[in-house]
Each structure stands twice: as C-alpha cells, then as structure tokens.
N, C-alpha and C positions, 0 to 999 in steps of 0.2 A: 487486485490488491497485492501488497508486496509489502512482508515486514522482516524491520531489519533487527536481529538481538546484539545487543551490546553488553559482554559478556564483560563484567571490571571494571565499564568505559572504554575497555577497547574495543571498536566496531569490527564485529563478525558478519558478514553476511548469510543467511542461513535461507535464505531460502529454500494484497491479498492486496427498445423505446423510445420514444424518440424527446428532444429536448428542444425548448424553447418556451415562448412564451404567447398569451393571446388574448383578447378583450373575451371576456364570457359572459351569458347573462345571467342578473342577477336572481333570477327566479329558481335555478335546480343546479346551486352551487354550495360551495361547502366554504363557507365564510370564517377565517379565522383572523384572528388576533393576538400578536406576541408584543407583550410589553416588555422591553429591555430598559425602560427607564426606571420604571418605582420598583426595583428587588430588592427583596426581604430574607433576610436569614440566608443569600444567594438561592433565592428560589426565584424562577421568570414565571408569570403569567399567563395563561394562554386561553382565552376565551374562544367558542368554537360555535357561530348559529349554523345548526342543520339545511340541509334541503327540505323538503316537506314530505314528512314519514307517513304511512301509511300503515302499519304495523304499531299493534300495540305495545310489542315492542321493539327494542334496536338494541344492537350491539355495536360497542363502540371500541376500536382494538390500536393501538399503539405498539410497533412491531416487535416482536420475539427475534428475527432476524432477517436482515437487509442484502441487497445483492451483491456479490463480491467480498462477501466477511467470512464466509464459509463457517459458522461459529453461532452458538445460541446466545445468544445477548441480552436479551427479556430487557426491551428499552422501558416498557410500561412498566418497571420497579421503581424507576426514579420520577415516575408520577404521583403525586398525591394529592390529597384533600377534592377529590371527583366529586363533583356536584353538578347538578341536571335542576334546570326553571321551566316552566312555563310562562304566556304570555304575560301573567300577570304578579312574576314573580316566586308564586309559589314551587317550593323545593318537591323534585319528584324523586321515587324510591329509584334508588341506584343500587345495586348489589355486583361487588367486584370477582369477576370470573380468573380467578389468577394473577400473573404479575401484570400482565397483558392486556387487556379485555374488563370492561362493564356493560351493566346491563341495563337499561334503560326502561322503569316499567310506565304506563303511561306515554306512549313516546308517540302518537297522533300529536299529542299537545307542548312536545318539545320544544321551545325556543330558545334553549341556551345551553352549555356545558363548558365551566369552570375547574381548571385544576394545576396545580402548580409545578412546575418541571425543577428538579435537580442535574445538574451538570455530574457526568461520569469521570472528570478528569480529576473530582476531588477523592474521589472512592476506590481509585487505583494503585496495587501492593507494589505491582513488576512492568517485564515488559510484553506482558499479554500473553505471553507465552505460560502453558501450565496453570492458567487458573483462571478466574472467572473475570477475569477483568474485560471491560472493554476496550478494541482497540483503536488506541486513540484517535486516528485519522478518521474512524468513522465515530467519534464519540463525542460528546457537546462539552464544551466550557464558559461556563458564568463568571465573570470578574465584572462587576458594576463598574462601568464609567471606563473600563479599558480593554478589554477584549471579549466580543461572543462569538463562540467557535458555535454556527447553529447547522450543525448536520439536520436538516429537516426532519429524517424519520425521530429524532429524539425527543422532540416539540411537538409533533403533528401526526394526527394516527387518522383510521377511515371508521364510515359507518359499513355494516356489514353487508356485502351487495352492492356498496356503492363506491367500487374503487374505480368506475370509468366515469364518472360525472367529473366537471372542472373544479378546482381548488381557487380561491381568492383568497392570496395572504398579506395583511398587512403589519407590518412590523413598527412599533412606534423605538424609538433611539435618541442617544441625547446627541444634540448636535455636532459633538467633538468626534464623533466615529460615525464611520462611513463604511458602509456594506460591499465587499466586493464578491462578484456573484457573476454568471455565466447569465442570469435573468437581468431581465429590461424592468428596472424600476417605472412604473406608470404614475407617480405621485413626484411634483416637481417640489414638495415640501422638503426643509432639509431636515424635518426629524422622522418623516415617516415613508419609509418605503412599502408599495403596494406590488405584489409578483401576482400574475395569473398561471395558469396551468390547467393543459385539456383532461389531464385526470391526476390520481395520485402517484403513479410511478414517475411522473415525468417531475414532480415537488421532490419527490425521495432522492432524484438525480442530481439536485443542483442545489448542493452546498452554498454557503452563507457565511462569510466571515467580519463580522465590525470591530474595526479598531481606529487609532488613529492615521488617517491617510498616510497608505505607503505604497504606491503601485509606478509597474510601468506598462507600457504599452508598447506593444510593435506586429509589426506585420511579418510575415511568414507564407509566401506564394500564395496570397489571397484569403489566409486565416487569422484574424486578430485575436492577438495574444495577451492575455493581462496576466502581470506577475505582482500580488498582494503578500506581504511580509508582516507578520506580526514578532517584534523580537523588545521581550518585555527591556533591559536595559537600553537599546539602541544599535546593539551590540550590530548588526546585521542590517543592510536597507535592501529595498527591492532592486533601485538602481545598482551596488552591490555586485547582485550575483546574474543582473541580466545580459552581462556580454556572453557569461559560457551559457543558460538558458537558449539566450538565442542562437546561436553554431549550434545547440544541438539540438533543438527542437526544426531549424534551417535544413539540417542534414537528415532527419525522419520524416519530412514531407517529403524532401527530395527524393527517400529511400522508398515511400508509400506510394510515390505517384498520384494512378490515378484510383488506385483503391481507397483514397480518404478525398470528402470533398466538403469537411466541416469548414465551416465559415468563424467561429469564435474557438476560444479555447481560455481556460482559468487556471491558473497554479497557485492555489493558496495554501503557506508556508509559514505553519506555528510551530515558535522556537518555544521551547519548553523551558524555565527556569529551575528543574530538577527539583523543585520543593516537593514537599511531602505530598502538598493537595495541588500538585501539576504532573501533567502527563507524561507517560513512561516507555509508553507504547511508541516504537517507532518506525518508520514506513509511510506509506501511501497506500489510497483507495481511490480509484479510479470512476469514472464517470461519463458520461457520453461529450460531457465540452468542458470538465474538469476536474483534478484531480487536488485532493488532500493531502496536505503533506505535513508529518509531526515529526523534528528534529532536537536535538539537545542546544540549547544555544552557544555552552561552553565548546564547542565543537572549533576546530579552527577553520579558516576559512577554504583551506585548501580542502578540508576531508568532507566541510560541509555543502561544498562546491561536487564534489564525486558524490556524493549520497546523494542528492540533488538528481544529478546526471541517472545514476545507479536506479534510484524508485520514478522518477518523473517518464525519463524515457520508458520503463516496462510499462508504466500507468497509461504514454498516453496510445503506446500501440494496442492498448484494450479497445480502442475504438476501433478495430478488426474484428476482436470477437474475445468477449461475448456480446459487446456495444450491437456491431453488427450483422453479424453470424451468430445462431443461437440456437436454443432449442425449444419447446416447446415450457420446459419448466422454468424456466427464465422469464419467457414474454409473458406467460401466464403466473408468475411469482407469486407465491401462498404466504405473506409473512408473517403467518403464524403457528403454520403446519406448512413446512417447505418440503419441498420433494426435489430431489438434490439432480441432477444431468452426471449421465454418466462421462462426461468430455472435458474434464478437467485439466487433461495431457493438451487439449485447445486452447481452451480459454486460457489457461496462468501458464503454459508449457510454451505453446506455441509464440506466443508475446514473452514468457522470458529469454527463448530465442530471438526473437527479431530485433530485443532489443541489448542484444551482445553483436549479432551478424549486422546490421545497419552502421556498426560503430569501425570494424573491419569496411566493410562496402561504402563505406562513405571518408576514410582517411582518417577517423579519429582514434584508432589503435592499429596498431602494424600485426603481423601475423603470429607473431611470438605471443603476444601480449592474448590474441584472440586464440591461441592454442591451450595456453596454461589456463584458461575461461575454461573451456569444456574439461581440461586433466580436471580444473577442481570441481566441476559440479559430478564427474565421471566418480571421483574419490566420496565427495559427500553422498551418492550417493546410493555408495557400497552399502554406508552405515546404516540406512536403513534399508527397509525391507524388500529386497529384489526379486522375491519373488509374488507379490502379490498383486494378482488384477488388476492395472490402474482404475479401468471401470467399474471396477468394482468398489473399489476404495473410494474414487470419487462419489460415487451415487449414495455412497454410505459416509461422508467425509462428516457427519454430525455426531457421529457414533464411534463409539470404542470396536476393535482396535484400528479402526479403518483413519479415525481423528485425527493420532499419532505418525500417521505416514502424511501427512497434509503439506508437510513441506517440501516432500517429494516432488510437486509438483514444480518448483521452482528449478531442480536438479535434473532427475529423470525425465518431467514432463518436458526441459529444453531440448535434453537430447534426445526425445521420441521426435521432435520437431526437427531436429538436424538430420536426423537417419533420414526423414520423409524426404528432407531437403535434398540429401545426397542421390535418394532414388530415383528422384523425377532426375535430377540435375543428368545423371549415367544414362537413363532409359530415352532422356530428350537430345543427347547429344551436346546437353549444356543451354540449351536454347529455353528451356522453363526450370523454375524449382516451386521450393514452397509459396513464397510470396503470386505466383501465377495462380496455386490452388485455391490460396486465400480470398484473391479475389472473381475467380469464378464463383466460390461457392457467398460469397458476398451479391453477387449479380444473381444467382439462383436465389438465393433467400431474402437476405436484408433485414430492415429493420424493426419493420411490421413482421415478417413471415419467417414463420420460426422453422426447423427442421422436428422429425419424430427423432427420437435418439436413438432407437434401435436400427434407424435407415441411413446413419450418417457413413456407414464405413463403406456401403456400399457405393453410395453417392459420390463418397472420394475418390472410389476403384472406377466408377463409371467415369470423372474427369482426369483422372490420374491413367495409373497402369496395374494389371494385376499384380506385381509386385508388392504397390502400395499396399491393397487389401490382403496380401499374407502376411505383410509387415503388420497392420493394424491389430489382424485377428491372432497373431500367434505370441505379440512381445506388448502387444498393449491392452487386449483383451483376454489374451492368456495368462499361465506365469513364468513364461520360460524367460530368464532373463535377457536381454538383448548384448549382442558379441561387439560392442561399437568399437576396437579394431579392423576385424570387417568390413563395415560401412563405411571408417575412414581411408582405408588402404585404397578404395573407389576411387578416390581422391589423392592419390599418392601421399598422404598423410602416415605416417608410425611412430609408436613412441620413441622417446629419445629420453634422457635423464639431463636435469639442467641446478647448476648450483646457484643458490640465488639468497639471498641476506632476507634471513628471517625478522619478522616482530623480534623488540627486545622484549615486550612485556607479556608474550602470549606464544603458544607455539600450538597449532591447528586450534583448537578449542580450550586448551588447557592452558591459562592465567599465571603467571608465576607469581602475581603478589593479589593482597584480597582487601579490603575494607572491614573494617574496624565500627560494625554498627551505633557502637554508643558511642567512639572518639570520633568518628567518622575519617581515622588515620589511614593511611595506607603499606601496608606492612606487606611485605617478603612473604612467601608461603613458604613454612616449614616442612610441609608434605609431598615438596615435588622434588625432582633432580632438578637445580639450578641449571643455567643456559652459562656461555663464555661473559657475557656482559658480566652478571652478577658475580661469578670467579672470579675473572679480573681484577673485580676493586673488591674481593675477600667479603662481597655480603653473606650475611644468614641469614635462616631463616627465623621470625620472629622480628627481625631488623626493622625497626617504623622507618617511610623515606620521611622527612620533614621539608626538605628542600634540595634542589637540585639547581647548578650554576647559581646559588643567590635569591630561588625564587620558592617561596613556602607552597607546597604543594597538598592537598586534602582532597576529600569527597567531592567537594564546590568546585575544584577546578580539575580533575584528575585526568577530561579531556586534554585540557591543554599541553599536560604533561606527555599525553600520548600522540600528541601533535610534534609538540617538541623532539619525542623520540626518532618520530620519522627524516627528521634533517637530519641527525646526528653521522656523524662521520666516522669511519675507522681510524682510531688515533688521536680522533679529538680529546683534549684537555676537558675534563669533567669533575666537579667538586659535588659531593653528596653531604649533606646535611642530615645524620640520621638518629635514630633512638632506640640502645641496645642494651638490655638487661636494665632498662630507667634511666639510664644515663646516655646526655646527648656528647657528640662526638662528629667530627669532619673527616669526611672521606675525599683527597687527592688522588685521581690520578688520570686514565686514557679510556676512553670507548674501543670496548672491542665487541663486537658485532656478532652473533649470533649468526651462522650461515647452516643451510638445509639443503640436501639433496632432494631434488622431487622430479617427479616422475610430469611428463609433458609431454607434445606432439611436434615434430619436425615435418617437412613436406622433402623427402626421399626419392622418389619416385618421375624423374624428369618425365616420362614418357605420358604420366597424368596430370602435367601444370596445366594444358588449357581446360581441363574439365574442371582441378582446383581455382584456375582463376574465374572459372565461371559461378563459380561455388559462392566464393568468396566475395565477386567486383559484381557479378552479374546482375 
C-alpha cells in the first residue's frame, strides 16, 4: 500500500496467495451474487447460497481488515438489512456479532443470506489519514449506471471455517460498463460476469472496477498489461497516460528479471471528482496481479502522470514481497482478529526502495535526482520516532503508539533496505545486493510457503553475510538509530548542501495559504512568515486569491493552480486577482521564486565509483 496526503491540494508525499482463476464444482462452493443493476438508496445487493453446513450454527464475517491496509476498517458496518432463508423461504434467526460478523441460528437448513452493502467513498471526512475513514484504494464505490469500484472484501465476506473452499461470483451490470479485473470472466453474457476462485484470499486479491470502457492493453517481456481509467468528466483516458505506464512498468520487469514471472497485471485508476460524497483517500494498494489506484481528477497531467509513476511502481514491486516472500501471518491471514508480522521494514520498506533504485538502475532519474530521494526520506524521517523497534512497531502497527509511526515504513523502512543494499554490495565486491537477497529468499519460500518471523533474520544472515544480521538485530530490531552516513561513505557517497527552487505554495509540510470551508476561497495564511513569491507582489495575509493570469481559482480547481505554479518562471509577468479587507483589487507584477538550501548527497569519493556504480546500475 502507498498513501499519498495532499496537504492544501498540494501533493506531499508522506509516506499501503496465489491469483487466478478456475472452474469449481458446484457442490462445496460459496455461491454469490452482486447486483449492480437495480440500486436503491445507492445500496448493491448481494445474495450469498452456502456450501452445506453442518453446524447448527454458522458465523458469517465480512472483514475488520484486509492485507496491506495495516488499519481496522470494520467493512461489515456498511452491511445491512442481514437476513438468513431456508429452503422453503422461511426467515432464520440471525443475531449480529459486531460491525463484522452474524450468527446464523438454524444453519443445517441455511439456503440463502441477503444483505445490502453501502459504498465507503460516500462516508469519507479526509485523506484517511487521522481518522476512521477508509482508504480509498481499498474502499467500494456505488454510483448507479457509472462507476463500481468493487474491492471484493467490501461485498463479500466467508463462513467461519470455510475460508479454503472455492468462491463462485457472479456479478449482474447494466450493459454500458464493463468490469476490468485481473479474473477471466467465464459468462460470455454482456451484463453478467461470472469469476471463480480456489478459496477466499485469492476473491479478496482481485479487485473489480465497472465503468464505462476505457482500457489499454500491452505487453511487457511476456506480462499483459491492462490499464482501466475511470475519470468522472473525461478529463483523463487510459490511452492518455499509457506511453509513461509503459517505460515504466518496461523498465521494472527489466529491473526484476528473473525474480517476477507474473503472466497478467491490472492498474486500475479512479479519479475522484473531490465532491463531498467521493473519495479522498489517495495512493494505491497492491495485489498479486493488481493494483488500486485513487487520484484527484483536477490533478494536471504532468503531476498525475508522477503520482502514477510514484504509487504504481511501489504497488507493483509488492509482488516480491509480501505477494511473494511472506510470513506465516500473511498466508494465514485472520481478517477479523489479525496478528500483524513483525517485517514491515520488508514488505512496504524494501519495495519503497526498489522502487526509487530501479528508476536510478534503469535511466529514469540521474544520480542527483536519486540522491535528494533518500536526503528526503533521511529528513522525514528524523520527524518521527527514531528510536523505536521497527519490529516492534510493525507487529503492533493496529495500536497506539506503535500506529502513529506507520509511515515510517515508507521512509526509514527504504532506507533499512539501502543499508542492506550497500552491505552485501561492499561484502560481495559489487557482485550481489539486495534484489539477489530478494530472490533467494523468494526461491526458499514463495507463494504457498510462508516463513516463521522469528527465523527471518537469521535466514537472511545464512544467505547474506554476518554483517547483515548485526545490521538487522541492532538498528531494526533494536533501537539504536541507524548512522546512514556511514553506510553511504561505503559507496563514496557524502552530504553535500544544494540550492534548489522551492514550492511557491508550500514549504516542507507547511501551506502558505488555506481554504475557506464555507466560501470554499483560497486565502493567504495570516499565521506563517510569507515566502519571496508572496513579498514580491506585497500579499497578506488574510488576502483571498480569486484568480491568477485571467483564470478564477477555488476549492474545485486549486490543483490546477498548483500545477500552474510549477511552470512558472523567475521573472515571469503574473496578474493576481484578489480580495482584501471585502474589497476586490488587481495585483501586477513578476514571479519571484522562493529558493531553499537543503541538505543532499554528492558521490566524493573517486576511489568508490565501481562499488557505487554497482550500487546504483548493477
């Protein structure tokens, strides 16, 4: 998973089995039905016949939390009206166990289980950050007749004991949308698609998206690719955004080798219309052959083009691990009492490296560009807490205060994955790093066979070097914080100070102008020290902007504005439209550009360029 917060509308980066499909029979399967055509009050239907129970009674659970969300979600709240028949109709006693979970009394003579699902993207405050929302990539959306975002676990829940039996889902739709999916529709009807499934993790993995047909297709060293779009004005097509998709999903098989040898792959890609009752939550969540993606539509094409780049690539190097490489609480996943893996510096760390380092190793950023990556995840993250257990935090990432550091793992967890990277790289002569480790320990385990968590570090010291395992035990399972100085001077790497043209509207985390809840205006913050931009042409604070060059600017478009800012030029000719003390007024004059000293890494060290080149190309 990988979620991105857009602090203002300016995008901050801050960093969240096996798959397929197969004919089952019909005697000891779990037969469901989703109707997307007759929705009511935007509620979808889901009828559900049993296998054949044996117990008087049955528990029937709808998940609390799914893989890769790291987060309680309690999807069974936006189920309602549960109801339970037998063969001849009559209503059986159902008693509801939580948000989660019913109980099914009489359940020998169960033949059916009705109840109606609500969509999460209507019930969302923020950007999932801080509050109970769900986030979006893994969260359902209802719109009759134009878009269903069907994350399966939101729709579809197990009977108690019977999460390895096969799933038979059939989807009824109106003809105008069309489902794009990583599963093989077996139903040549065109309103009704049918998906099979050997049990329920492999349903939970493979997302659903119907709308009106927008896809493309291509191939990638023997992996087909689909790329579905859903962008409520038009604003965006799938054709669109797939010449950069493709260079770089081209350039991370190339990167993966032979440690990936998936056959399909899906990117599906809802633009959010920023309404009240549309999604807010933005990022990706990954999957073993695809990946979720929820973006702002106002977004320009360039920055939605890099966000893109930014979540898709981390999403799909998940298919290393935890897709592939896992541990036992993973393959065995409880989604209603989860028991969390202490290897989160793996799973989301190790993949947020690979997918900064493949972009260096492959020509899509130069070294500078791959330097200032790590100063800024090294800076973020100072801010939080550097000394605590990552394992620690991980195994407990459901809980306070261990929650709160959760995005550590995007920061600290890349750079526990560079250290490792640099340590084989030194200890082999340049001849192995990380990505070797990855896939040894992908040949030892795999997809079926999980690891113990307690034996992983050792695992890695027996294919690695003892180094590794003092690295693991004393900076990722202890809490001394890690010197990455050090680790990079290995590499002839050391800081260097670089001057470089900041955000106008933002500077690290802090916003210079705010939003205006009821006018939904964009106004100046009177509580910061202004930047050179706003000196320049004499703003204050309290200042509403109204328009800039000619073009009325609000809540509805504030992206664009912040798209606009990034062309903008030193010296350019700029006219502001603004509203000060109630009275409107015209601002003439030049752009002058807010510049920051920051702190980065330079390569010093001639006498370590073939071990950095190995670092880096190898």
């Amino acid at each position: 998973m990988k979620k991105i917060l857009y602090t203002l509308a300016l995008a901050v980066t801050l960093w969240s089995c096996k798959t397929g499909s197969s004919s089952v029979s019909e005697k000891n399967v779990v037969d469901v039905n989703i109707n997307l055509v007759d929705v009511k009050d935007d509620k979808v239907l889901v009828t559900v016949t049993p296998p054949a129970i044996k117990t008087d009674e049955i528990i029937y659970s709808i998940p609390k939390t799914v893989p890769g969300t790291y987060s309680t979600d309690n999807y069974g709240k936006y189920s309602e009206d549960f109801k339970a028949y037998d063969a001849k109709g009559n209503a059986l006693t159902v008693t509801r166990l939580g948000d989660n979970s019913w109980s099914i009394a009489n359940a020998k003579t169960l033949k059916k289980i009705t109840y109606l699902v609500n969509d999460t993207f209507d019930t969302e405050k923020g950007t999932g950050f801080g509050n109970d929302d769900v986030f979006s990539p893994a969260g359902t959306n209802i719109k009759a007749g134009e878009n269903f975002l069907v994350n399966t676990h939101g729709f579809v829940g197990y009977f108690k004991d019977k999460l390895e039996i096969p799933y038979k889902v059939t989807i009824t739709h109106p003809e105008t949308l069309w489902g794009a999916t990583s599963m093989t529709d077996e139903d040549a009807s065109k309103t009704s698609d049918v998906f099979t499934t050997t049990r329920y993790a492999v349903l939970v993995e493979n997302p659903i998206m119907y709308s009106k047909p927008d896809y493309t297709t291509f191939n990638v060293n023997g992996m087909d690719i689909l790329i579905a779009v859903y962008s409520p004005t038009g604003k965006f097509t799938a054709e669109s955004i797939t010449p950069e998709m493709k260079t770089m999903m081209t350039a991370q098989k190339n990167f993966l080798g032979k440690v990936n040898a998936n056959k399909k792959y899906t990117v599906l890609l809802y633009l959010s219309s920023m309404a009240k009752d549309d999604a807010h939550g933005f990022g990706a969540l990954e999957h073993p052959t695809a990946t979720t993606v929820v973006l702002p539509e106002s977004m320009p094409k360039e920055r939605l083009v890099e966000s893109m780049k930014d979540v898709v690539s981390h999403e799909f190097f998940h298919i290393v691990t935890p897709l592939t490489v896992h541990s036992k609480e993973i393959q065995y996943f409880d989604y209603n009492d989860p028991k969390m893996s202490e290897h989160l510096w793996m799973y989301e760390g190790v993949t947020e490296y690979f997918a900064n380092l493949f972009q260096i190793n492959q020509g899509l950023i130069n070294e500078g560009e791959f330097y200032t990556r790590i100063a800024d995840k090294i800076e973020q993250a100072k801010k939080l807490d550097d000394t605590m257990s990552f394992t620690k935090m991980s195994a407990n990432v459901l809980e306070q205060p261990y929650k709160d550091q959760y995005l550590n793992v995007y920061q600290k967890g890349a750079l526990i994955g560079m250290c490792i990277d640099i340590i084989i790289r030194e200890k082999s002569n340049g001849e192995r790093g990380i990505l070797d480790l990855m896939h040894k320990l992908s040949t030892e385990y795999g997809v079926e066979k999980p690891f113990n968590d307690n034996e992983l570090f050792a695992k890695i010291t027996q294919l690695t070097y003892p180094e590794v395992g003092d690295f693991l035990n004393k900076y990722v399972a202890g809490t001394t914080p890690i010197p990455y100085d050090f680790y990079l001077a290995k590499v002839g790497v050391t800081k260097a100070m670089e001057k470089k043209t900041g955000a106008v509207f933002l500077k690290g985390q802090t916003p210079y102008i705010k939003i205006d809840k009821q006018t939904k205006e964009i106004a100046v913050r009177p509580d910061v020290e202004l930047n050179d931009f706003f000196k320049n042409l004499n703003l204050k604070g309290g200042d509403i902007i109204l328009a800039v060059n000619n073009k009325a600017y609000s809540l509805e478009n504030i992206y664009e504005l912040i798209g606009a800012s990034e062309n903008w030029k030193e010296n350019d000719p700029i006219t502001l439209k603004i509203k000060r003390d109630g009275k409107e007024e015209t601002i003439k004059g030049t752009v002058k550009l807010p510049f920051e000293e920051t702190e980065t890494f330079k390569a010093t060290d001639a006498s370590k360029e073939k071990l950095k080149n190995a670092w880096l190309k190898g």
